[in-house]
C-alpha angles and dihedrals in degrees: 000000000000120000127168122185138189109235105177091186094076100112105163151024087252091044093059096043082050091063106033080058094057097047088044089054094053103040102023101180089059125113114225123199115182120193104191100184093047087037100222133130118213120190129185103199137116095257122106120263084240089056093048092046088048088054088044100049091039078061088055107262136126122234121213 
């Protein structure tokens, strides 16, 4: 499944490879993508799109 979200709070290069690593870490089949000018993740993974925006917000962020 495919799930991209907008998370305004990416404001860096090192922001965005932070948190690739975290969701890596928990779901480590997954595929991250992090756009850090349009400010979006996008994950191709099996977990649910509540689970990935939990991981996301427990980093800090905050998930439109």
């Amino acid at each position: 499944m495919k799930i991209q979200l907008q998370v305004p709070s990416i404001a860096s290069q090192d922001s965005a490879d932070n948190l690739t690593q975290q969701i890596k870490t928990h779901e480590p089949n997954s595929k991250v993508e992090v756009n850090v000018e349009q400010k979006t993740v996008t994950i191709e993974t099996d977990a649910s799109e509540e689970s990935i925006k939990q991981m996301i917000e427990s980093q800090g962020h905050t998930v439109k």
